[in-house]
C-alpha positions in Angstrom: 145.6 -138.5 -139.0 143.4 -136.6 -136.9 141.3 -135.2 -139.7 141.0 -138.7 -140.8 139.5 -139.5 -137.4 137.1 -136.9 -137.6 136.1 -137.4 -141.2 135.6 -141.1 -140.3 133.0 -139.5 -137.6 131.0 -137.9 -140.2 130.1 -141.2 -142.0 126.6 -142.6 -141.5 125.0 -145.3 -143.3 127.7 -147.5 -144.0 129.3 -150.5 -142.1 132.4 -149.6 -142.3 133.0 -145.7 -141.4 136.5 -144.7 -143.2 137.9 -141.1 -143.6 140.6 -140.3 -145.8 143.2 -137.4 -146.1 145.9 -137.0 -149.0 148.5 -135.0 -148.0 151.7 -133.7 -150.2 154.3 -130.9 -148.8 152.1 -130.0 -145.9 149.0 -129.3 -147.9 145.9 -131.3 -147.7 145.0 -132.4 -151.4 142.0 -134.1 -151.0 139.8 -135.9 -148.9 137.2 -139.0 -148.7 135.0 -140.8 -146.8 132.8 -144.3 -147.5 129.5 -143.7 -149.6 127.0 -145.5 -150.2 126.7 -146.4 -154.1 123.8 -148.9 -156.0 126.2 -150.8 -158.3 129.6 -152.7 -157.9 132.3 -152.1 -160.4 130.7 -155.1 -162.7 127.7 -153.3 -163.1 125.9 -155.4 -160.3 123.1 -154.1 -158.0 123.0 -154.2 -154.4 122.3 -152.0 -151.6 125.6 -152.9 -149.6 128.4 -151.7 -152.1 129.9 -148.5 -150.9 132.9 -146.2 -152.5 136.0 -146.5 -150.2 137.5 -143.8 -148.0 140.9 -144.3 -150.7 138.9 -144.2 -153.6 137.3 -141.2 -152.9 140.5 -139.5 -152.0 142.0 -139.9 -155.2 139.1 -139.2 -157.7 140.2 -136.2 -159.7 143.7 -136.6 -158.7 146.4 -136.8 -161.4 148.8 -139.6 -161.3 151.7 -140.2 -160.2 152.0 -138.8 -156.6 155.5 -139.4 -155.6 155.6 -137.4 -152.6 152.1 -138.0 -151.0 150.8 -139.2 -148.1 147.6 -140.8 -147.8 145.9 -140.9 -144.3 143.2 -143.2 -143.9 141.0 -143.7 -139.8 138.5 -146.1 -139.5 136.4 -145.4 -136.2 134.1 -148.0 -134.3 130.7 -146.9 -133.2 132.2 -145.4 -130.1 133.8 -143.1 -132.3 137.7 -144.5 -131.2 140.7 -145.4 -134.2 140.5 -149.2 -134.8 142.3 -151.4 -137.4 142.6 -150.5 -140.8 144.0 -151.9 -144.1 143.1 -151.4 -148.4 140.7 -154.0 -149.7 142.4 -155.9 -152.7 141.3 -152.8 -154.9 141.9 -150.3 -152.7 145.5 -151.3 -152.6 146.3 -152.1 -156.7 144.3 -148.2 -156.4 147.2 -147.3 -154.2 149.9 -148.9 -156.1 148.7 -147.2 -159.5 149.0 -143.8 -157.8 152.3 -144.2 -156.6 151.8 -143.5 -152.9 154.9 -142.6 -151.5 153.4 -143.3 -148.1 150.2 -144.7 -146.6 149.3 -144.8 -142.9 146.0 -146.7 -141.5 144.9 -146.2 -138.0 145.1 -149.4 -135.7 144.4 -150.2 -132.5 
């Protein structure tokens, strides 16, 4: 989780600042943070759509990951772990992937 805190720290430009670790038998898979992007998934155009910490994550990753653990931090501007949870896609995302575990910071 701690990695996921300080990835979270790197964000800048977004509302939201999430970090993301995916972890399977001790070993860091992957990692994500929130991104700006142009276009929503239905092609729409707006400056406030962003890529999610989860969906960045798992981009690349082959499916299923029955033995991973996803990590996911979302910081306030202070920079301290506040509450976290998958947006409706984030979560069928998660489900599709087989997660065996995901942990989200909270307060």
């Amino acid at each position: 989780m701690d990695l996921a805190i300080k990835l979270a720290g790197t964000v800048e430009g977004v509302r939201s600042r999430h970090g993301a670790v995916l972890v399977s038998g001790g070993r860091v898979l992957s990692l994500g943070v929130n991104k700006r992007r142009n276009m929503n998934i239905a092609g729409q155009r707006s400056p406030h759509y962003t890529y999610h910490a989860e969906q960045q994550a798992l981009k690349g990753i082959e499916k299923p990951l029955h033995k991973a653990t996803l990590y996911v931090a979302r910081i306030s501007k202070a920079n301290s772990p506040v509450n976290s949870r998958p947006c409706s896609e984030c979560y069928k995302l998660l489900v599709e992937y087989n997660i065996k575990e995901v942990v989200y910071t909270h307060e």
